[in-house]
N, CA, C and O atoms as a GROMACS GRO file, in nm:
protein
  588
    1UNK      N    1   5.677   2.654  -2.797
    1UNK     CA    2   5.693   2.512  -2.785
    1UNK      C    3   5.586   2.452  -2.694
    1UNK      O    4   5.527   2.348  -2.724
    2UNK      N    5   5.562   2.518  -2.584
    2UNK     CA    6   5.452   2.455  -2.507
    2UNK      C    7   5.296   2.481  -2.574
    2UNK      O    8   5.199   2.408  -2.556
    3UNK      N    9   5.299   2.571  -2.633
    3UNK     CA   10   5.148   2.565  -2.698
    3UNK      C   11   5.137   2.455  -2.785
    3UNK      O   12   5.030   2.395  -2.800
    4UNK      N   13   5.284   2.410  -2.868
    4UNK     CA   14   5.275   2.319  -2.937
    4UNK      C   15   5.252   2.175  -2.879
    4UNK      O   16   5.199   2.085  -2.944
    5UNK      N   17   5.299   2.163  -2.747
    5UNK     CA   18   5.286   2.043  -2.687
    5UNK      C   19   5.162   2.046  -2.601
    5UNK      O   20   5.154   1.972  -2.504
    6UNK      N   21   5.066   2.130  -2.633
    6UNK     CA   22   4.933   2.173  -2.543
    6UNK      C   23   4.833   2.118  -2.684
    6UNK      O   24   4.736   2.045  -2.666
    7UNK      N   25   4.874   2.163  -2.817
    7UNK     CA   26   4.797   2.158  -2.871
    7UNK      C   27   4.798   2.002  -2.916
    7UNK      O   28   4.697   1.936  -2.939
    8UNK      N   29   4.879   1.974  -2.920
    8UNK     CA   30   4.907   1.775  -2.946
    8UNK      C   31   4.863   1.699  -2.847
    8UNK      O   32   4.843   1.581  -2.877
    9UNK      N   33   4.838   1.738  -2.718
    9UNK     CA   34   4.806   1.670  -2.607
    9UNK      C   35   4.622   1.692  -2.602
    9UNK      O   36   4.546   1.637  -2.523
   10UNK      N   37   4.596   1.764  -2.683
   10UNK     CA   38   4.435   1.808  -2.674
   10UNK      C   39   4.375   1.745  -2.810
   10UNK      O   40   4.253   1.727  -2.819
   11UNK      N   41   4.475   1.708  -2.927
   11UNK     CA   42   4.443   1.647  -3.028
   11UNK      C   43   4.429   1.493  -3.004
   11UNK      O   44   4.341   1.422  -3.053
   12UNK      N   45   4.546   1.444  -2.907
   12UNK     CA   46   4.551   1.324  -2.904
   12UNK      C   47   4.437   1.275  -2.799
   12UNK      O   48   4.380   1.170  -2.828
   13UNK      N   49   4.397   1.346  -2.670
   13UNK     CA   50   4.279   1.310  -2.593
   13UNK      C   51   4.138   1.330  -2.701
   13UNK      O   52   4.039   1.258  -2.696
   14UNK      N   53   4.154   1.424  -2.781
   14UNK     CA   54   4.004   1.412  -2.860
   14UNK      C   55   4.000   1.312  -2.977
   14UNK      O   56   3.900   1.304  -3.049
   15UNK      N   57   4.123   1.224  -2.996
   15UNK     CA   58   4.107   1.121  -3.081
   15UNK      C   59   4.133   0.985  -2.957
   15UNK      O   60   4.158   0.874  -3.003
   16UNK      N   61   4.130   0.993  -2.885
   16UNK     CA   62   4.103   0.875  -2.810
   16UNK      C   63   3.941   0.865  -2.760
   16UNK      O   64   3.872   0.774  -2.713
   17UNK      N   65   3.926   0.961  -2.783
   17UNK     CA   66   3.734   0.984  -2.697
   17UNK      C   67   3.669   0.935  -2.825
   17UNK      O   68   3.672   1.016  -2.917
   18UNK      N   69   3.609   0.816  -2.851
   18UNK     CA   70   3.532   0.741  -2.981
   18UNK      C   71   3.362   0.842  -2.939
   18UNK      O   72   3.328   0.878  -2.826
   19UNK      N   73   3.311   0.858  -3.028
   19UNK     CA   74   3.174   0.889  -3.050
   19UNK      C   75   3.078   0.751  -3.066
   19UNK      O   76   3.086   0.671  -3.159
   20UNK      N   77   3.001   0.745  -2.969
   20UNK     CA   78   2.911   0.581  -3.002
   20UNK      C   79   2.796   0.648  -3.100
   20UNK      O   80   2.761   0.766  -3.095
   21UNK      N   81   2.742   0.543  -3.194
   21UNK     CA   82   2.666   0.588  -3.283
   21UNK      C   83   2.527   0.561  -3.187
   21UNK      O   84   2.515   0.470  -3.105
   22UNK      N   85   2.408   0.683  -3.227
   22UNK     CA   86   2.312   0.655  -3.153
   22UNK      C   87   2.227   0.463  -3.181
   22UNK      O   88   2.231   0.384  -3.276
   23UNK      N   89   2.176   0.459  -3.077
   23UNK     CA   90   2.082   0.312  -3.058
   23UNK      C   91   1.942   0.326  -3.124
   23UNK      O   92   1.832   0.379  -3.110
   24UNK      N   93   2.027   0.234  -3.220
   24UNK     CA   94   1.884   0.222  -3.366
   24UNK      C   95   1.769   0.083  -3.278
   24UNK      O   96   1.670   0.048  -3.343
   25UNK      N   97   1.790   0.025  -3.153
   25UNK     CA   98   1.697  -0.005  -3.078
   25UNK      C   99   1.700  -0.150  -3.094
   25UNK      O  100   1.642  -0.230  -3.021
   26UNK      N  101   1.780  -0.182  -3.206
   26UNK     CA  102   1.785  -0.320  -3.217
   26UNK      C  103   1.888  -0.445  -3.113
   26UNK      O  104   1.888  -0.568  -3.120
   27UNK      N  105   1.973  -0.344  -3.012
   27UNK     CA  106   2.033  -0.418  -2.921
   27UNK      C  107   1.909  -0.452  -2.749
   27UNK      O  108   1.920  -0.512  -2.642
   28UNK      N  109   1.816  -0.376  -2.814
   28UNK     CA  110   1.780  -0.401  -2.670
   28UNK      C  111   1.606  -0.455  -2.675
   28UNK      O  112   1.528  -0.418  -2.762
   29UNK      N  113   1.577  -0.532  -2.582
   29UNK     CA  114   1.448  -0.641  -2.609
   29UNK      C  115   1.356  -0.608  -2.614
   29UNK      O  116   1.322  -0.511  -2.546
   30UNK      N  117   1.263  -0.674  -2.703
   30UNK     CA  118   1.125  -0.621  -2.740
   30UNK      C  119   0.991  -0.598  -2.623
   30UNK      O  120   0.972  -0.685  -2.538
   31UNK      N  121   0.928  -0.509  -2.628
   31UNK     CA  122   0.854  -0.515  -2.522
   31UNK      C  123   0.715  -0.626  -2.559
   31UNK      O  124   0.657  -0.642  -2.666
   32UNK      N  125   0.692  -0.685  -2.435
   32UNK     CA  126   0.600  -0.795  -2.474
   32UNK      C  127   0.458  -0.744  -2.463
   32UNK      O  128   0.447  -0.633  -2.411
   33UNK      N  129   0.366  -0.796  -2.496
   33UNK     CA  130   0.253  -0.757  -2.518
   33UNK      C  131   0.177  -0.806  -2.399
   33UNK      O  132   0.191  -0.913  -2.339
   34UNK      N  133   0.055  -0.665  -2.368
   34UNK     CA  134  -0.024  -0.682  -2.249
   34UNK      C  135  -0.110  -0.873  -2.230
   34UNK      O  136  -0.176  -0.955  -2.294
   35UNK      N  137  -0.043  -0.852  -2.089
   35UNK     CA  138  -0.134  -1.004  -2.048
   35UNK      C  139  -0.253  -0.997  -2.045
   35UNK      O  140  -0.303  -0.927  -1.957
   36UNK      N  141  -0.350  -1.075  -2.152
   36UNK     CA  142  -0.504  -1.088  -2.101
   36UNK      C  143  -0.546  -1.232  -2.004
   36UNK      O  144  -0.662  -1.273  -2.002
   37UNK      N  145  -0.459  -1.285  -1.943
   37UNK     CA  146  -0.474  -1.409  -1.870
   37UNK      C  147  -0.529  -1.360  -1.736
   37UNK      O  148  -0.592  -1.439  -1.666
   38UNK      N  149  -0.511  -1.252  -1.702
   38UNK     CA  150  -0.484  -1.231  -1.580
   38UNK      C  151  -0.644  -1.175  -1.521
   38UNK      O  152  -0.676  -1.057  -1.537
   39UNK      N  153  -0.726  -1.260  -1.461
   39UNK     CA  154  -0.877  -1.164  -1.447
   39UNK      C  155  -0.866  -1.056  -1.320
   39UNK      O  156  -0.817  -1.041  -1.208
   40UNK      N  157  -0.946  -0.995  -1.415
   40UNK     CA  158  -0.981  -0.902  -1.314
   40UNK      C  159  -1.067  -0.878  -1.202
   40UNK      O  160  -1.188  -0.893  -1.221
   41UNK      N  161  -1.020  -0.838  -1.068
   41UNK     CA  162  -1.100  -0.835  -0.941
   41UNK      C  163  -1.177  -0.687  -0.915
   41UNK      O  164  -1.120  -0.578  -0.904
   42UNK      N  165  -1.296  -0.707  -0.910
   42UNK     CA  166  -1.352  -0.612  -0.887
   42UNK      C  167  -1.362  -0.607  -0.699
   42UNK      O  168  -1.443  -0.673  -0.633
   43UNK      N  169  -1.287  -0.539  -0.659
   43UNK     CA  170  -1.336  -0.540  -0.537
   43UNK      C  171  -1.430  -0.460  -0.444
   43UNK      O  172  -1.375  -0.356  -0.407
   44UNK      N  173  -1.529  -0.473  -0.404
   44UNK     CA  174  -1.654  -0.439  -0.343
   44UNK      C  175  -1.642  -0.400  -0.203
   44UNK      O  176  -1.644  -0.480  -0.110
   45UNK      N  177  -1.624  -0.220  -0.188
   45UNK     CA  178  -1.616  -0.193  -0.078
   45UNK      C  179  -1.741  -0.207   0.026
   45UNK      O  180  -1.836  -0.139  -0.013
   46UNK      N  181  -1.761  -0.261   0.118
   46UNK     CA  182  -1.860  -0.308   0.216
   46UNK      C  183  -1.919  -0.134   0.226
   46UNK      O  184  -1.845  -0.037   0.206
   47UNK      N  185  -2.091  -0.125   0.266
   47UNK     CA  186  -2.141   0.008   0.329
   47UNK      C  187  -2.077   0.001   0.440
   47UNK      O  188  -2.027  -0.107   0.473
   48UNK      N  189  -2.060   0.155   0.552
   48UNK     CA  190  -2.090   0.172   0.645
   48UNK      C  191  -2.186   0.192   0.702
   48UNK      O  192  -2.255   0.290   0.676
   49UNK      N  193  -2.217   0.103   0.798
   49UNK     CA  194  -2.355   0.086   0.854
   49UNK      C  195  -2.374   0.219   0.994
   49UNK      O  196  -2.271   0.244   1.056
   50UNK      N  197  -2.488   0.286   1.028
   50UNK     CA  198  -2.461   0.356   1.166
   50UNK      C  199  -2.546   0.234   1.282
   50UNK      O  200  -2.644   0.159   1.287
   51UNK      N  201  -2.429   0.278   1.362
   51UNK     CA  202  -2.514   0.164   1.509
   51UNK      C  203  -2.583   0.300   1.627
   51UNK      O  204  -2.553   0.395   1.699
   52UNK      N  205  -2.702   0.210   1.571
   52UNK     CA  206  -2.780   0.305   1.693
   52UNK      C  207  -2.752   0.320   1.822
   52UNK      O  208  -2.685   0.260   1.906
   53UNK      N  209  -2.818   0.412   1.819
   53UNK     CA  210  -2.730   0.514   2.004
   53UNK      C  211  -2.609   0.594   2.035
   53UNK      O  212  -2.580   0.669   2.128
   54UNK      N  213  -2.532   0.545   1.900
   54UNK     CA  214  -2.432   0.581   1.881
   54UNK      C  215  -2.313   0.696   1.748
   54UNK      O  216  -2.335   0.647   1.637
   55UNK      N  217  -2.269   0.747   1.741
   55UNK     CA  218  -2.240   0.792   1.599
   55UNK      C  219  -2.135   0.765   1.554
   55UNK      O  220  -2.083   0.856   1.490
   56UNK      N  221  -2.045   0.614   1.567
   56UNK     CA  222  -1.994   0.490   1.537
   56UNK      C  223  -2.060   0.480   1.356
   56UNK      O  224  -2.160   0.532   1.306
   57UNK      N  225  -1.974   0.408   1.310
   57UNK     CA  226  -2.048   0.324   1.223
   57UNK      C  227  -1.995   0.165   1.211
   57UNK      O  228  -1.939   0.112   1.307
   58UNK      N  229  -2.013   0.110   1.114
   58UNK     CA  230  -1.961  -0.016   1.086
   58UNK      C  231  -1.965  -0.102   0.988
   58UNK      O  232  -2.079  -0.149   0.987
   59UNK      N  233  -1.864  -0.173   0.860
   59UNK     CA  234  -1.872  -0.215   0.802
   59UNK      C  235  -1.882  -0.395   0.836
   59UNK      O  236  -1.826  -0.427   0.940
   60UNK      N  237  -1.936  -0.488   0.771
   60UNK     CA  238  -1.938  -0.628   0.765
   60UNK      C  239  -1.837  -0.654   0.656
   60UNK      O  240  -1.864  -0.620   0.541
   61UNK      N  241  -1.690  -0.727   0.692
   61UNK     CA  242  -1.600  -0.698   0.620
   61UNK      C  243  -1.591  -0.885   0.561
   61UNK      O  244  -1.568  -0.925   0.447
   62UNK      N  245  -1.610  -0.940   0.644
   62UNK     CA  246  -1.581  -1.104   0.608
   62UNK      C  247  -1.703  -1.172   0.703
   62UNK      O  248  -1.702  -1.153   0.825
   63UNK      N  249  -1.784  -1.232   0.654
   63UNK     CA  250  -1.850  -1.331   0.727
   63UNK      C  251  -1.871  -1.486   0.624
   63UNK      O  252  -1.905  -1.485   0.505
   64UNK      N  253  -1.836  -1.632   0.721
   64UNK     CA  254  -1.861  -1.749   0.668
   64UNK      C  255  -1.847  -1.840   0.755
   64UNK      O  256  -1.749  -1.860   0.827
   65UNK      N  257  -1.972  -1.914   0.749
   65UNK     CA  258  -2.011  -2.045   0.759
   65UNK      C  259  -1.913  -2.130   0.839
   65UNK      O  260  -1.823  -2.162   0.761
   66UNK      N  261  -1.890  -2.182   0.960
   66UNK     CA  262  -1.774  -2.263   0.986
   66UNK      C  263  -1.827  -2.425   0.993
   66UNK      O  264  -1.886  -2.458   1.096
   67UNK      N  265  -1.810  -2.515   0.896
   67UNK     CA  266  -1.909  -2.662   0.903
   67UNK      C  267  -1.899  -2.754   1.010
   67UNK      O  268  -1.802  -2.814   1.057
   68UNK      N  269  -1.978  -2.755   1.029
   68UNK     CA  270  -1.967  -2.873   1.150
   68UNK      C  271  -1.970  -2.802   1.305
   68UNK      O  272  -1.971  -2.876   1.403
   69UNK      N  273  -1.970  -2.670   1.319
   69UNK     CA  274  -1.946  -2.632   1.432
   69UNK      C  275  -2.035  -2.538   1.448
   69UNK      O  276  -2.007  -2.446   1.525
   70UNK      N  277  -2.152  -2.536   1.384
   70UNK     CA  278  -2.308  -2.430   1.398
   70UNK      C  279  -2.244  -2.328   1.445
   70UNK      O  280  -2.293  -2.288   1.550
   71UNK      N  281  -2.138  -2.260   1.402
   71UNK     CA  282  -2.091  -2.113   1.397
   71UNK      C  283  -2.025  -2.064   1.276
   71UNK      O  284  -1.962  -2.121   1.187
   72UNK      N  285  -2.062  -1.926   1.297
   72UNK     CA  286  -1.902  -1.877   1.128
   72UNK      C  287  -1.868  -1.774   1.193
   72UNK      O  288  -1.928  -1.712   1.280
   73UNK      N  289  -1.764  -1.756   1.145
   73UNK     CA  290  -1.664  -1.603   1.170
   73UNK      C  291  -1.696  -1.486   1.102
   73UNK      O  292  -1.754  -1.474   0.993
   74UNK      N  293  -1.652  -1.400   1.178
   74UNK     CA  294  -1.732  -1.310   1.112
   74UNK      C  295  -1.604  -1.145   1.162
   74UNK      O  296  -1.566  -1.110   1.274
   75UNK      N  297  -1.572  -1.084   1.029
   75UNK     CA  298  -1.470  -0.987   1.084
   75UNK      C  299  -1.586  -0.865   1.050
   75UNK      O  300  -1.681  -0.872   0.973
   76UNK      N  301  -1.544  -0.754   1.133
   76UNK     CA  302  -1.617  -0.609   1.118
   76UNK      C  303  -1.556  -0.544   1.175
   76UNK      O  304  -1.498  -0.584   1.276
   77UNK      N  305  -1.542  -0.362   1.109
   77UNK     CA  306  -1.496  -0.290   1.129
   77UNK      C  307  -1.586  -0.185   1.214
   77UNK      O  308  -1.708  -0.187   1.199
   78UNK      N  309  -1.526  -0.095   1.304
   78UNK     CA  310  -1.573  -0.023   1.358
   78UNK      C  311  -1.514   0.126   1.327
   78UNK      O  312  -1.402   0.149   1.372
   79UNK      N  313  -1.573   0.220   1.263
   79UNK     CA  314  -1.513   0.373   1.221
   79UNK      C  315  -1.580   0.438   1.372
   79UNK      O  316  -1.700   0.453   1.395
   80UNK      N  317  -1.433   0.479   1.490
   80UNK     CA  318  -1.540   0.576   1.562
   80UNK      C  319  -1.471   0.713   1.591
   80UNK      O  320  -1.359   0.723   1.641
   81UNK      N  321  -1.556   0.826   1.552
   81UNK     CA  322  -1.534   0.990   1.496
   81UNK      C  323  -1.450   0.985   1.661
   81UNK      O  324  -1.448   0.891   1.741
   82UNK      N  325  -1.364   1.168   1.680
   82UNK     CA  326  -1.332   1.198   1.755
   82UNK      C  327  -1.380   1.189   1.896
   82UNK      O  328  -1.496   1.146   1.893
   83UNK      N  329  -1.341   1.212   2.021
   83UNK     CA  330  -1.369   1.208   2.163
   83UNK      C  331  -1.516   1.142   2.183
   83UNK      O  332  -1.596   1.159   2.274
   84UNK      N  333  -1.524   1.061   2.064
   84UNK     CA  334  -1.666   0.947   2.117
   84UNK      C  335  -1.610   0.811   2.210
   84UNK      O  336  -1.505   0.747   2.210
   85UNK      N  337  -1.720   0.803   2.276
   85UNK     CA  338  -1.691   0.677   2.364
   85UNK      C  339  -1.780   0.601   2.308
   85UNK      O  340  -1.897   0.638   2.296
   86UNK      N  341  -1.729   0.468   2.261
   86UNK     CA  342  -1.811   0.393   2.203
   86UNK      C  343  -1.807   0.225   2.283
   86UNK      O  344  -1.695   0.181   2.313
   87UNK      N  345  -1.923   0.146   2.312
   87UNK     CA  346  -1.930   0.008   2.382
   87UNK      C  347  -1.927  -0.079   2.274
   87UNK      O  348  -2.009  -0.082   2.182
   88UNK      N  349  -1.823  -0.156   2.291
   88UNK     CA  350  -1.770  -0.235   2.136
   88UNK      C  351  -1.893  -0.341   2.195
   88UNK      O  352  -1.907  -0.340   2.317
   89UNK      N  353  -1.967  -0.416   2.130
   89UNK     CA  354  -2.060  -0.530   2.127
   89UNK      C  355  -1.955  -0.669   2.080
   89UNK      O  356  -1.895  -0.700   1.977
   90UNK      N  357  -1.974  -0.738   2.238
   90UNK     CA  358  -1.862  -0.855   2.232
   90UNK      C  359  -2.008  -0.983   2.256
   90UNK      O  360  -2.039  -1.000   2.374
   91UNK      N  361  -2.072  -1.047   2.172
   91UNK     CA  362  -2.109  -1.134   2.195
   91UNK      C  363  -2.091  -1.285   2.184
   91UNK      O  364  -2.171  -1.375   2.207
   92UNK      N  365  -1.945  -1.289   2.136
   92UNK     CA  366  -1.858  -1.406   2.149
   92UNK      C  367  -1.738  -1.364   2.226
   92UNK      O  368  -1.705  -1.266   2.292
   93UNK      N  369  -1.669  -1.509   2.181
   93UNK     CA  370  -1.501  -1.453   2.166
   93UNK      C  371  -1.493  -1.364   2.056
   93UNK      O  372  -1.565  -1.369   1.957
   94UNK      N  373  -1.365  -1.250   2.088
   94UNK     CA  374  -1.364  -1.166   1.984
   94UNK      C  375  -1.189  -1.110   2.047
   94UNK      O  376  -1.124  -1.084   2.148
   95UNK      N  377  -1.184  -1.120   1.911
   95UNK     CA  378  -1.057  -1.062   1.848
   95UNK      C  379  -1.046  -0.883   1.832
   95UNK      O  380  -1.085  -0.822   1.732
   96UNK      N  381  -0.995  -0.831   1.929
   96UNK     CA  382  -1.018  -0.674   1.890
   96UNK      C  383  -0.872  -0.644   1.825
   96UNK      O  384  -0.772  -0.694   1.876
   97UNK      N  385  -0.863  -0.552   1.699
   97UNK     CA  386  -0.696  -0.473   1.677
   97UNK      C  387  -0.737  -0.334   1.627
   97UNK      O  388  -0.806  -0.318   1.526
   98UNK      N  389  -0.692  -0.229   1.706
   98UNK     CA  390  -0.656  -0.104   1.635
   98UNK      C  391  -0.614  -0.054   1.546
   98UNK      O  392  -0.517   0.017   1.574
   99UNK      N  393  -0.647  -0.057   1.420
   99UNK     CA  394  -0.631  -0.062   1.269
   99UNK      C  395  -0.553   0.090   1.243
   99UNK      O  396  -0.457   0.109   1.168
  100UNK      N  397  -0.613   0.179   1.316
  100UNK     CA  398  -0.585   0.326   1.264
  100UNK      C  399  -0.658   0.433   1.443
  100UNK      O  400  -0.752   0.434   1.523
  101UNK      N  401  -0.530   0.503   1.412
  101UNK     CA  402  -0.587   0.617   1.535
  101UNK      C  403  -0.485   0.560   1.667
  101UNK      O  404  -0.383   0.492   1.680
  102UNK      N  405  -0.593   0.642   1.761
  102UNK     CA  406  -0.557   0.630   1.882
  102UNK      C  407  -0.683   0.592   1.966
  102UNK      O  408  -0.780   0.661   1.933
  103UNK      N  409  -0.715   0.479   2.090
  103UNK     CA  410  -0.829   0.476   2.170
  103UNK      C  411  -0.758   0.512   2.268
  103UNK      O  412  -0.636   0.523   2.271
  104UNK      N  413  -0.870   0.542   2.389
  104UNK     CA  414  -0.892   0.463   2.535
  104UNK      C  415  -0.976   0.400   2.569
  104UNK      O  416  -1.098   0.416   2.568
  105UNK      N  417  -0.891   0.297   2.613
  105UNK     CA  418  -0.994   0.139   2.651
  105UNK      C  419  -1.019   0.098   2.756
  105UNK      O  420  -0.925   0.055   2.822
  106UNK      N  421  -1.132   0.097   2.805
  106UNK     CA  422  -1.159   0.061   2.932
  106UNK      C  423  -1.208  -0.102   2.915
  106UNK      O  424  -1.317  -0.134   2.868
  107UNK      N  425  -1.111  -0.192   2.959
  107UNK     CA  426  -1.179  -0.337   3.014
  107UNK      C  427  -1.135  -0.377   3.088
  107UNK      O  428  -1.082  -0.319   3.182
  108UNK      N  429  -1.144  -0.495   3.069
  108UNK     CA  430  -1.066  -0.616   3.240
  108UNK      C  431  -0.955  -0.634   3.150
  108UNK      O  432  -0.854  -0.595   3.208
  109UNK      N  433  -0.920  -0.688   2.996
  109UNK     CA  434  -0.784  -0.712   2.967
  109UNK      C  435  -0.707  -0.641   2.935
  109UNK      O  436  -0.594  -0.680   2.904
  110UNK      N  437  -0.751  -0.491   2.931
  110UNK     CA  438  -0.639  -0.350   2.871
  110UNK      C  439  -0.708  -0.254   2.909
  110UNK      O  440  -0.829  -0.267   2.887
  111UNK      N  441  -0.676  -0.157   2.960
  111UNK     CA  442  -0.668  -0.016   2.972
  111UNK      C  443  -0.626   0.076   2.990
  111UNK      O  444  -0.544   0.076   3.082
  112UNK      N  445  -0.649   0.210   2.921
  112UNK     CA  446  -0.518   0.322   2.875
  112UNK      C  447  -0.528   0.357   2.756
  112UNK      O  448  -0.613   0.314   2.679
  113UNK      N  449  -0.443   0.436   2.730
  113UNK     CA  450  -0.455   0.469   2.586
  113UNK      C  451  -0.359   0.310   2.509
  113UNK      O  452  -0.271   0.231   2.545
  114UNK      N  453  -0.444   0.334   2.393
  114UNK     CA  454  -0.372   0.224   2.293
  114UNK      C  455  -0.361   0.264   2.150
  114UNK      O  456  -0.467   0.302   2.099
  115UNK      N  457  -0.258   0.263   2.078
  115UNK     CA  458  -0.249   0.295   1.976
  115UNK      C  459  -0.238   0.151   1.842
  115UNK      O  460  -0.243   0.029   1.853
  116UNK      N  461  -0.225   0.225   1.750
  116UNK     CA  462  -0.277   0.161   1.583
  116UNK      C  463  -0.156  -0.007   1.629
  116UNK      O  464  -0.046  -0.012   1.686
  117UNK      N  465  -0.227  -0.095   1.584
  117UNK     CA  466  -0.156  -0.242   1.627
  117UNK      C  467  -0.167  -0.303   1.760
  117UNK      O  468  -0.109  -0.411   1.768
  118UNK      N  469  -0.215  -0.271   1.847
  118UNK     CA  470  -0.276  -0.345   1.966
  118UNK      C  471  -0.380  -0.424   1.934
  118UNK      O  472  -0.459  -0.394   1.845
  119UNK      N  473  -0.388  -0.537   2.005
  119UNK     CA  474  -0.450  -0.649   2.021
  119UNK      C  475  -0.472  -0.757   2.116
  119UNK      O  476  -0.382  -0.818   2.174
  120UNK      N  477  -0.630  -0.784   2.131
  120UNK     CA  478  -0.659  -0.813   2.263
  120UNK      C  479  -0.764  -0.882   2.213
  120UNK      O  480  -0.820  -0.875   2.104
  121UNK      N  481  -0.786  -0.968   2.336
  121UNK     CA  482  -0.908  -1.072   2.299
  121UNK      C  483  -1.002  -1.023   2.427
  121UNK      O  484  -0.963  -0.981   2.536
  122UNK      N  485  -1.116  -1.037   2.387
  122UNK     CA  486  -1.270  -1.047   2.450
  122UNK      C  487  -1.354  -1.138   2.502
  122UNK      O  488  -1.459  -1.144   2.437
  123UNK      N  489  -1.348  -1.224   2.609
  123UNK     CA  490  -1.441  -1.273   2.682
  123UNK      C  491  -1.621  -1.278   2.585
  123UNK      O  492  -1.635  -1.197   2.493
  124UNK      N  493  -1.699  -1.343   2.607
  124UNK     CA  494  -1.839  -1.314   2.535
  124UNK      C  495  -1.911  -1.233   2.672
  124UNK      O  496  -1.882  -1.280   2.782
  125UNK      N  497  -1.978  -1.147   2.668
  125UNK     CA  498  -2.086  -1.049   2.672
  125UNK      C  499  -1.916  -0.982   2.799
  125UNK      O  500  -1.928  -0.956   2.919
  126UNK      N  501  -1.838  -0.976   2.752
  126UNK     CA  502  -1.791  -0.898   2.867
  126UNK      C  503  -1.776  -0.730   2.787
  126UNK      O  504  -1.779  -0.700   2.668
  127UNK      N  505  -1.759  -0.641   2.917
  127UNK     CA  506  -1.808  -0.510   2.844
  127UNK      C  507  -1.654  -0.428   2.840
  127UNK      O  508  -1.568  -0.421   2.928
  128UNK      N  509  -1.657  -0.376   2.716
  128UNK     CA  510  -1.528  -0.284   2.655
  128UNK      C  511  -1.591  -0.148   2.623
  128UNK      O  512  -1.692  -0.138   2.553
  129UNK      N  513  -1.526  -0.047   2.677
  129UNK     CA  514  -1.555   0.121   2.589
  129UNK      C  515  -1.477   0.147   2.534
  129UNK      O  516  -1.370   0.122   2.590
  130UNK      N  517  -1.470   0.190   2.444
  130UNK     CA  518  -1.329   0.282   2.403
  130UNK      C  519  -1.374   0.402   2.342
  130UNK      O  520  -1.473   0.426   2.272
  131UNK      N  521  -1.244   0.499   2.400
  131UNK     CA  522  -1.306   0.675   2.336
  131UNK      C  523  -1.182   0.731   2.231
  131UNK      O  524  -1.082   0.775   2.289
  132UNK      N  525  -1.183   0.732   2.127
  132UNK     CA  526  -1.087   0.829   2.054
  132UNK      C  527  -1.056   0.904   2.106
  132UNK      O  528  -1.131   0.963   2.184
  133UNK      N  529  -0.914   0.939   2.086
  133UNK     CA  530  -0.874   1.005   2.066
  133UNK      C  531  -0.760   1.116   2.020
  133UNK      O  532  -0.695   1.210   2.067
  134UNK      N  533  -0.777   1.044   1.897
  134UNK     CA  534  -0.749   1.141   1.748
  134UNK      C  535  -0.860   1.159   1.709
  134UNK      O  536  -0.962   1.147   1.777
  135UNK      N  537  -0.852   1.195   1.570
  135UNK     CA  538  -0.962   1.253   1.503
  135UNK      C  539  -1.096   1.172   1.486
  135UNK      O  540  -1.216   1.194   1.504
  136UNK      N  541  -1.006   1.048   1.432
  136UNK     CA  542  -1.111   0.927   1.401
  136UNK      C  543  -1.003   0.774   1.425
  136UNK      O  544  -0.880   0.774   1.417
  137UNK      N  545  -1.065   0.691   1.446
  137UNK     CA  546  -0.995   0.561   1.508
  137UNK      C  547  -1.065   0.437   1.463
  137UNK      O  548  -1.187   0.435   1.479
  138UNK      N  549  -0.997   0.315   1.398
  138UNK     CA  550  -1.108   0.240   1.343
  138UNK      C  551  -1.026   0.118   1.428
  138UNK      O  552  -0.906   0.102   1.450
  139UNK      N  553  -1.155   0.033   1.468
  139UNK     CA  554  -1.100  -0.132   1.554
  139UNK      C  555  -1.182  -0.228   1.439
  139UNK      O  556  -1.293  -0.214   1.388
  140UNK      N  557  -1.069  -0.339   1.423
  140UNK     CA  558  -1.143  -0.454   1.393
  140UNK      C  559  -1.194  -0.539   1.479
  140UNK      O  560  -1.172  -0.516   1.598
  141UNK      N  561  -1.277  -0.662   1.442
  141UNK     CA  562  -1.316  -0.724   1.533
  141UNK      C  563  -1.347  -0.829   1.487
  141UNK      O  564  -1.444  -0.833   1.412
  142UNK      N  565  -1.256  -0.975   1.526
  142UNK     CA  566  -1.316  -1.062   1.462
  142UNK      C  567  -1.367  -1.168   1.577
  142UNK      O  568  -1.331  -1.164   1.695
  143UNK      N  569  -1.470  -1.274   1.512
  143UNK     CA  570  -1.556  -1.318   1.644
  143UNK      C  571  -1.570  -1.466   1.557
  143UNK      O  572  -1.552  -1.490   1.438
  144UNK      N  573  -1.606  -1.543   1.660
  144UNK     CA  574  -1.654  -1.672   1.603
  144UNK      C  575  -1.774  -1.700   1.681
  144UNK      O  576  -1.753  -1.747   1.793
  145UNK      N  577  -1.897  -1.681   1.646
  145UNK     CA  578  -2.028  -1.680   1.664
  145UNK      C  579  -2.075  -1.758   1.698
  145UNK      O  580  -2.060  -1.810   1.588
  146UNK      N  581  -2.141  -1.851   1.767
  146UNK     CA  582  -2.236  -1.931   1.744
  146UNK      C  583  -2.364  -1.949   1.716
  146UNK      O  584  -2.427  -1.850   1.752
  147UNK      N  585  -2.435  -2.032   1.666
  147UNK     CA  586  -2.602  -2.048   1.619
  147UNK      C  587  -2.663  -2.088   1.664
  147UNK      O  588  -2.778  -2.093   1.621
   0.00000   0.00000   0.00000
């Protein structure tokens, strides 16, 4: 009797379980076709330049024109290799940030080690060193020049 009521209870769960028929694709939305509106940017990685005396390098990342005020801005990167001490060249105001790495900075507005996201401003001709140290450490620097 119980096999019989085992076997009715296993008939009736496998007729409640429906089988969905597979998706012939027509419930679900068409894929749209590639955008040609959209132009394309070629973007132009700047050289690294080497600064003499030093084994620093440096890219010119943004420079322009500011009207009316015989200056432009001008951003640049500084790549400097392991346990180099390098003299950042501040001949304006300048914007320094630690992009990547680790320095030590010797100036009048920070010194110590500083890591990736610090930021500090620069006096014009006032003097900054900084020495890696990690492997390699890159500072930006942005300045507003005059002519």
């Amino acid at each position: 009797m119980t096999s019989r009521l085992l076997v009715v209870a296993v008939v009736v769960a496998l007729a409640s379980c429906r089988q969905t028929a597979p998706s012939t694709g027509q419930e679900s939305e068409p894929t749209p076709p590639e955008r040609t509106d959209i132009p394309k940017i070629a973007r132009q990685i700047p050289p690294r330049e080497a600064i003499a005396g030093s084994t620093a390098r440096t890219a010119l990342l943004y420079s322009n024109a500011i009207p009316g005020l015989n200056a432009r801005v001008e951003v640049r990167e500084y790549y400097v290799s392991e346990g180099t001490a390098f003299p950042v060249p501040a001949p304006s105001e300048t914007l320094l940030e630690i992009r990547g790495g680790v320095f030590d900075v010797q100036g009048s507005a920070l010194k110590g080690e500083q890591q990736k996201g610090t930021i500090w401003a620069v006096q014009p001709n006032e003097r900054v060193v900084v020495r890696t140290t990690s492997q390699m450490a890159v500072l930006r620097a942005v300045s507003i020049i005059r002519q």
